[in-house]
ROTI-699145 format. One record per residue (C-alpha): x, y, z; residue in one letter. Coordinates in steps of 0.1 Angstrom, whole numbers, padded with zeros to 4 digits, always signed. Each point is the difference from the previous one (the first is absolute). Layout:
! ROTI-699145
XYZa ...
***
This chain:
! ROTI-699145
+0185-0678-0885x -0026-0021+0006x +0018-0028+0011x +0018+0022+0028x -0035+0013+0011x -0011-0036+0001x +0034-0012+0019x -0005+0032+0027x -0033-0014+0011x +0021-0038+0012x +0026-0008+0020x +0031-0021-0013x -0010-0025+0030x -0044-0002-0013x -0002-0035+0007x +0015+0003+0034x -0024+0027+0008x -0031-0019-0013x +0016-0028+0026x +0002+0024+0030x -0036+0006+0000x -0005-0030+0019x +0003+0004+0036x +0005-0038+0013x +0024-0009-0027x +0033+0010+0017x +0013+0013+0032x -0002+0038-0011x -0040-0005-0008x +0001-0018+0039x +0017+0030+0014x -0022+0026-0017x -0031-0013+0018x +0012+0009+0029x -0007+0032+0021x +0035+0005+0011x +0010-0007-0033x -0019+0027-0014x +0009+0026+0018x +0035-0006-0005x -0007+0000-0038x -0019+0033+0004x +0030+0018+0022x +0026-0016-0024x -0017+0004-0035x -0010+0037+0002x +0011+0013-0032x -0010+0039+0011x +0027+0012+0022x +0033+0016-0014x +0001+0036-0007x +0021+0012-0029x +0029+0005+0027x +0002-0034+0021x +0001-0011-0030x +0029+0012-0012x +0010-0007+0031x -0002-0038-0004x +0013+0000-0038x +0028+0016+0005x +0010-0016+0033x -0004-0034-0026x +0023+0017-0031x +0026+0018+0015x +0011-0031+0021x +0001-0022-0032x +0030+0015-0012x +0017+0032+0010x +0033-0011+0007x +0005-0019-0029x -0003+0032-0017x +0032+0016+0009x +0022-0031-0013x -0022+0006-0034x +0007+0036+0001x +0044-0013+0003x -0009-0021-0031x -0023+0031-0020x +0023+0025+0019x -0013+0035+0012x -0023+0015-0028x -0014-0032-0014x -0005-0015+0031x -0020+0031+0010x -0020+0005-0034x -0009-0041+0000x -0018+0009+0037x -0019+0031-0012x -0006-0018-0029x -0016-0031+0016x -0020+0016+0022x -0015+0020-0023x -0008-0034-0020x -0014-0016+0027x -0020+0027+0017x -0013+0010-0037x -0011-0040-0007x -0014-0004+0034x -0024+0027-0005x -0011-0019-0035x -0004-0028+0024x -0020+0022+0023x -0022+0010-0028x -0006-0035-0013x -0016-0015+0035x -0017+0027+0007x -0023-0013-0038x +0006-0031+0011x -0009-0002+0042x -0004-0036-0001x +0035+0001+0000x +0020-0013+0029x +0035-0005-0004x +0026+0007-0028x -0002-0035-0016x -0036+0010-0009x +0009+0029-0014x +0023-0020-0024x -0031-0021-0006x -0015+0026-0018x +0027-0002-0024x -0008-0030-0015x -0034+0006-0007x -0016-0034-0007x +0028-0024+0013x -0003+0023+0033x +0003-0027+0023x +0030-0015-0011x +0020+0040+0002x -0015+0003+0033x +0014-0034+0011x +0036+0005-0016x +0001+0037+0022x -0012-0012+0027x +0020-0024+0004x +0029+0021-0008x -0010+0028+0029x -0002-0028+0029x +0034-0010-0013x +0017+0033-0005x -0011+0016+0037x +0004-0038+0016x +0031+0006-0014x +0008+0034+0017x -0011-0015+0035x +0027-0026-0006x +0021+0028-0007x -0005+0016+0031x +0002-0029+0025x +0033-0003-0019x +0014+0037+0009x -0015-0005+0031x +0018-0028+0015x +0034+0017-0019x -0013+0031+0018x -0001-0022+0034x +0036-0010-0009x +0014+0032-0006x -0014+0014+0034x +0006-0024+0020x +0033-0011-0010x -0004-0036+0013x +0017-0024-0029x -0003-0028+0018x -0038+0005-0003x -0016-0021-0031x -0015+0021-0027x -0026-0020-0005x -0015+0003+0038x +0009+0040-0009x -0025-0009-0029x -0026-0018+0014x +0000+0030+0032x -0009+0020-0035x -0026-0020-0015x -0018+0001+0036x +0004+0035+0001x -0016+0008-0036x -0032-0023+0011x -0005+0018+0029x +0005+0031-0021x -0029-0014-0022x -0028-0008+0024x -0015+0034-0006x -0029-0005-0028x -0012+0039-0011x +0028+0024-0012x -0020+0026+0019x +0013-0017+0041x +0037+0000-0020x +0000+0030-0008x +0020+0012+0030x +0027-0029-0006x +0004+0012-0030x +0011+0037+0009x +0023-0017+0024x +0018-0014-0024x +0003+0028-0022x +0015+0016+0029x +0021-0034+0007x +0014+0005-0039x +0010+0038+0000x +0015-0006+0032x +0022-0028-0018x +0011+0022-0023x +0010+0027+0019x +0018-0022+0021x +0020-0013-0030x +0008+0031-0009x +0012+0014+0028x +0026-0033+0000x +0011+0011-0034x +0005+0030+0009x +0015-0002+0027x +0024-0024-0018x +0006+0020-0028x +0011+0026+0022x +0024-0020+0016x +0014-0009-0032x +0029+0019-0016x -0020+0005-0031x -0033+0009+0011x -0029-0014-0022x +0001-0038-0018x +0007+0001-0038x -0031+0006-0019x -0006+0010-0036x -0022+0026-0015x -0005-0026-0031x -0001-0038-0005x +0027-0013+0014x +0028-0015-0017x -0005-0036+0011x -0036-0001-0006x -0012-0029-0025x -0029+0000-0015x -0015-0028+0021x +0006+0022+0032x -0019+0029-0014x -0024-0023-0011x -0004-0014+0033x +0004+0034+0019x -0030+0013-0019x -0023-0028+0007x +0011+0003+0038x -0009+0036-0001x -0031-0008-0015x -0007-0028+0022x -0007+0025+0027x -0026+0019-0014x -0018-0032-0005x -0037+0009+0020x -0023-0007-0029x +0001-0035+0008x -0019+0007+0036x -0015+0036-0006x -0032-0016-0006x -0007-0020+0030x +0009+0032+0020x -0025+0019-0025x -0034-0024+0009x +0009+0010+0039x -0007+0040-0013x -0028+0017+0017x +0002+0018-0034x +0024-0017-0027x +0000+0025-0023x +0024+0018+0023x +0023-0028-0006x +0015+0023-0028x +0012+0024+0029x +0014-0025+0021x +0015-0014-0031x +0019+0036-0007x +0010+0004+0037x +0013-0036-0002x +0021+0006-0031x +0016+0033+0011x +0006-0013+0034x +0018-0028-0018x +0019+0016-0029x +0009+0024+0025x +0018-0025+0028x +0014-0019-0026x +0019+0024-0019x +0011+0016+0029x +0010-0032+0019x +0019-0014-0033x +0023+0034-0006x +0004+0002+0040x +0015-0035+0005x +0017+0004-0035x +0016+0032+0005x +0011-0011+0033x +0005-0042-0005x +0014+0010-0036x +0005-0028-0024x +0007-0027+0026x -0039+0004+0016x -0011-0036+0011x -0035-0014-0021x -0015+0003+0032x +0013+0036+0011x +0001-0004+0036x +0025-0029-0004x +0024+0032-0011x -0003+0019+0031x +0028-0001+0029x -0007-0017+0033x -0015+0013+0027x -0025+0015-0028x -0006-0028-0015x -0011-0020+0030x -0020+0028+0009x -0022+0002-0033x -0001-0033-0005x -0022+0000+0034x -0024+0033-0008x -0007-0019-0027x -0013-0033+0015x -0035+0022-0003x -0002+0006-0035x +0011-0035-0006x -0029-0017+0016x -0024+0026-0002x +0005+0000-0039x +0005-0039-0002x -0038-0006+0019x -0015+0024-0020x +0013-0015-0028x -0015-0034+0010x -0033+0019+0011x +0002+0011-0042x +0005-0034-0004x -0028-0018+0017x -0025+0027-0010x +0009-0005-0039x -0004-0032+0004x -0034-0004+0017x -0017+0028-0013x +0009-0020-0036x -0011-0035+0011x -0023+0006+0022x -0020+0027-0006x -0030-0006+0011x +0005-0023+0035x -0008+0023+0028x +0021-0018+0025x +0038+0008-0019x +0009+0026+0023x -0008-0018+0032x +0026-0001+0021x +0002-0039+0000x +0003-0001-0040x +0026+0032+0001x +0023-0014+0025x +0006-0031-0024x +0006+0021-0028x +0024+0015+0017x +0020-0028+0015x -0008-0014-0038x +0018+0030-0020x +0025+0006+0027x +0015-0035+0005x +0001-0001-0042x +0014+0030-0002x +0029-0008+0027x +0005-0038-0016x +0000+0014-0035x +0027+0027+0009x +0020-0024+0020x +0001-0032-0024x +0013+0018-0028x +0035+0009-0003x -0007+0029-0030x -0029+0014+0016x +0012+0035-0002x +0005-0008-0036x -0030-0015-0003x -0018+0033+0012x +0018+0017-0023x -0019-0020-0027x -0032+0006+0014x +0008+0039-0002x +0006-0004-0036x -0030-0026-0012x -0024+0016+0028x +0010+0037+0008x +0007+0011-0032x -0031-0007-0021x -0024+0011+0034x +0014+0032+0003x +0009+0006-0043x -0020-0023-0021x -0033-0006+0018x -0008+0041+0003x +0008-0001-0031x -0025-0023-0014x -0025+0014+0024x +0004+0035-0020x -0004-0016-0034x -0020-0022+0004x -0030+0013+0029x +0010+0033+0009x +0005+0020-0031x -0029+0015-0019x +0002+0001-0038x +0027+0000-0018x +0038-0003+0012x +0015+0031-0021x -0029+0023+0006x +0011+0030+0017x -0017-0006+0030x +0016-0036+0006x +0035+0010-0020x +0018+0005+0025x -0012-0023+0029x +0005-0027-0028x +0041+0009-0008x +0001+0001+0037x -0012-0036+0007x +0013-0014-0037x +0037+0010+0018x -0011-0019+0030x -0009-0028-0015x +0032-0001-0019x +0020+0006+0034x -0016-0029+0016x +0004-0025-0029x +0038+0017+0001x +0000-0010+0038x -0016-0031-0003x +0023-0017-0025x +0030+0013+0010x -0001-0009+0034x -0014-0036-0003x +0033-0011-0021x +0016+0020+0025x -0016-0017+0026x -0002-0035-0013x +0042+0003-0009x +0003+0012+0038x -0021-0027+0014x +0025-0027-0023x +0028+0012+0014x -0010+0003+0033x -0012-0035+0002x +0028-0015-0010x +0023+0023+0026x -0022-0012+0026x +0004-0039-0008x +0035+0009-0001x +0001+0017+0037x -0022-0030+0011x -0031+0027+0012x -0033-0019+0004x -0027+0008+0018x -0004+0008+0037x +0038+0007+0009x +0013+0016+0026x +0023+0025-0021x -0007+0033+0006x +0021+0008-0031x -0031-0020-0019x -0021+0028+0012x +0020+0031-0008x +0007-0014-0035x -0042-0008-0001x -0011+0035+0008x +0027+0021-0007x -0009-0013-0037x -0032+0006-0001x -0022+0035+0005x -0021-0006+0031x +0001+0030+0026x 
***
C-alpha cells in the first residue's frame, strides 16, 4: 500500500514533467510566454465547467455512437433473451466499475487521464503501467476516429450514390470533416454538438425502423426470422465475438476521466455515470430486439446496411451528425489524454497553435492507419478484446481489491461488493482471452483473403469500405 500511495503522488511521464518546467526549451515553453497564448490556455484549460448533466450529455453522445448498431447483428448471433440479458448485464458492469473509478480519482486528484489511473496499479514500477495504458488509450480512440472517417466516406457513398466517385477522396472529405469537428478544446463549448448528435442517432434509428417496417409489412410473412434462443448456426467464436461487440459499446471508462477533471464538482460524476449507463443499456437493448425482430436473422453487422432503400439513404444522411460529432470528440479525448499525460505542467498545451497540430497529428494517423490496413475492422476487434475488456472488467476490479476496499474481502460489509467484482474480473479475463484468439484467427484469415482479392491500401472500392466498417463496431 505504500508503494501505491508513493506511485499516486507521480506521473508515469515524471521526467517529462521535470523537463516542461523550462520555459525556453521547446516551442510549447515559447508559446506560454505569451499573452495571447495565455489566455487561450486559461479559456481552454478550465477544468470547472460541466454540470452533472452536460456531462452526460457529452459521454453519452461519445458511447452510444461507438457501437449501437453492431449490437443488433450480436443480438442475431446471442438471439432474443441472451442478447438482451448480455446488454443489461454490461451496463450494469460498466456503470458499477466506473463508479470504483470515480471513487479512486477522487483519493487520487492528481490524476488526469485513465492511463494514470492504471499507474497506480503498479505501485513502484508505476511509470512503466502508466506508459503501456497510455499508449494503449491514444491507440484505441485513434483507432475509433479511423473508424469513423471510414463509415463516413461509406456514408458519403451510400447517399450520394456516385460509383464513379473514389473512396478514398470520400475518405479524405471525412478526415477533414473530423478535424474540423475537433478544433473545439473544452467539453463545456461542445456540449451543444454533442446533443445534436444524440438527436442525429435516434433519428437514425427511427429511420431504420420505419424501413423495416415498412418492409416487413410489405412482405407476405410479416416479421424476419428471429429466435427466442441461440440460434442454431451460432459457433462459439460468434458468440464469443458478439459478446465482446456488445461489450465494446459500453466501453467509457477509458475517457470518463478526462471528462471528470472538467467537473465543477467531480464527485457528481457518479450521477452522470448512472444517467449515462441507463441511457445506454436502455438504447441498446431496445435498438438490438427492434432491428432483430424486424431484420430477423439476416440483420447486416452494421444494421443500417439491412434497411430497404429509400430508408436507407435517408438514415445514412441524419447520421452524418453523429458520425463527426462523435468521431471529433473522440479525437478531442484523444489529444487531451495525451497532453494532460505528457505535458502536464506546460501552460501553453491548449493554445490554439499547439491544438490545431494535434489535431491534424491524430486525425491524419487515424485516417492513414484505418486506410493502409486491409483487416482494420479486425484489427479493432482485437483492440476491443486486449483493451476494452480488462478497462471496463479487470481494472475496477483491482481497484476494489486492491485501494478501494477496507479490511478484509469476506467481511460482511465488503462480502458482497467482493463476489460482485471477483465475477467481473472473471468475465473480463473470460472476454479478454476468448476474443483475442478470436480475433487474432479473424485477422489470419482475413489477411490472407485480402492478398488474395489484391486489396491494399488507398483503393477506390467502395466494397473495401463496406467490408471495413460493416466488420467492425463504430456507430
Amino acid at each position: 500500500m505504500a508503494d501505491l500511495e508513493m506511485a499516486s503522488t507521480t506521473r508515469c511521464d515524471s521526467d517529462l514533467g521535470k523537463a516542461s518546467t523550462s520555459t525556453n526549451d521547446s516551442d510549447l515553453g515559447e508559446t506560454s510566454t505569451s499573452t495571447v497564448a495565455s489566455d487561450l490556455e486559461r479559456q481552454a484549460s478550465e477544468p470547472k465547467r460541466l454540470g452533472p448533466k452536460k456531462t452526460a450529455g457529452n459521454m453519452t453522445s461519445a458511447t452510444v455512437a461507438i457501437g449501437v448498431l453492431a449490437i443488433p447483428y450480436a443480438f442475431a448471433k446471442l438471439g432474443m433473451i441472451a442478447g438482451t440479458c448480455v446488454c443489461i448485464i454490461d451496463g450494469i458492469i460498466a456503470t458499477y466499475g466506473s463508479e470504483v473509478v470515480v471513487r479512486v480519482t477522487l483519493d487520487h486528484p492528481e490524476i488526469t487521464s485513465f492511463a494514470g489511473a492504471v499507474g497506480l496499479l503498479w505501485g513502484k514500477h508505476h511509470k512503466i503501467g502508466c506508459t503501456i495504458a497510455l499508449f494503449m488509450v491514444i491507440a484505441y480512440l485513434n483507432m475509433l476516429t479511423g473508424a469513423h472517417a471510414l463509415f463516413g466516406a461509406q456514408s458519403f457513398g451510400i447517399v450520394f450514390d456516385s460509383p464513379e466517385t473514389c473512396d478514398t477522396y470520400l475518405g479524405v472529405a471525412a478526415a477533414g470533416i473530423l478535424f474540423l469537428c475537433a478544433l473545439t478544446r473544452t467539453f463545456h463549448d461542445f456540449t451543444w454538438f454533442s446533443y445534436i448528435g444524440l438527436s442525429s442517432v435516434i433519428s437514425t434509428l427511427m429511420i431504420g425502423l420505419v424501413g423495416l417496417a415498412v418492409k416487413g409489412i410489405a412482405a407476405q410473412g410479416g416479421t424476419s426470422n428471429w429466435s427466442w434462443g441461440i440460434p442454431a448456426d451460432t459457433t462459439w467464436e460468434s458468440g464469443i465475438k458478439a459478446a465482446v461487440a456488445i461489450l465494446f459499446a459500453f466501453s467509457w471508462v477509458t475517457y470518463q476521466i478526462t471528462f471528470q477533471n472538467q467537473m465543477k464538482e467531480p464527485e457528481k460524476c457518479v450521477k452522470s455515470i448512472r444517467i449515462l449507463g441507463t441511457m445506454c443499456t436502455f438504447v441498446y437493448t431496445l435498438t438490438g430486439a427492434l432491428f432483430y425482430w424486424l431484420a430477423g436473422d439476416s440483420v447486416a453487422s452494421l444494421a443500417l446496411l439491412s434497411v430497404p432503400q429509400p430508408y436507407r439513404r435517408a438514415a445514412f444522411a441524419v447520421a452524418w451528425p453523429v458520425i463527426f460529432i462523435s468521431g471529433g470528440l473522440t479525437t478531442i479525448l484523444c489529444a487531451r489524454s495525451f497532453l494532460d499525460q505528457v505535458f502536464p505542467k506546460k501552460q501553453g498545451r491548449y493554445s490554439r497553435r499547439v491544438w490545431i497540430l494535434t489535431d491534424a497529428v491524430l486525425t491524419t494517423t487515424a485516417f492513414v492507419i484505418a486506410e493502409t490496413i486491409p483487416v482494420f475492422g479486425a484489427l479493432l476487434g482485437l483492440m476491443g478484446s486486449l483493451f476494452v475488456a480488462p478497462s471496463t472488467c479487470i481494472v475496477p476490479a483491482l481497484f476494489w481489491f486492491m485501494m478501494v476496499k477496507k479490511g478484509r474481502w469476506y467481511e460482511r460489509k465488503n462480502l458482497m461488493d467482493s463476489t460482485v467484482f471477483a465475477l467481473m474480473f472473471m468475465y473480463g479475463l473470460f472476454l479478454m482471452s476468448g476474443g483475442t484468439y478470436v480475433a487474432m484467427k479473424t485477422i489470419i484469415e482475413e489477411s490472407s483473403k485480402a492478398t488474395q482479392e489484391g486489396r491494399g491500401p488507398f483503393s477506390c472500392t467502395s466494397a473495401e469500405y463496406r467490408r471495413v466498417s460493416a466488420r467492425g463496431m463504430i456507430l
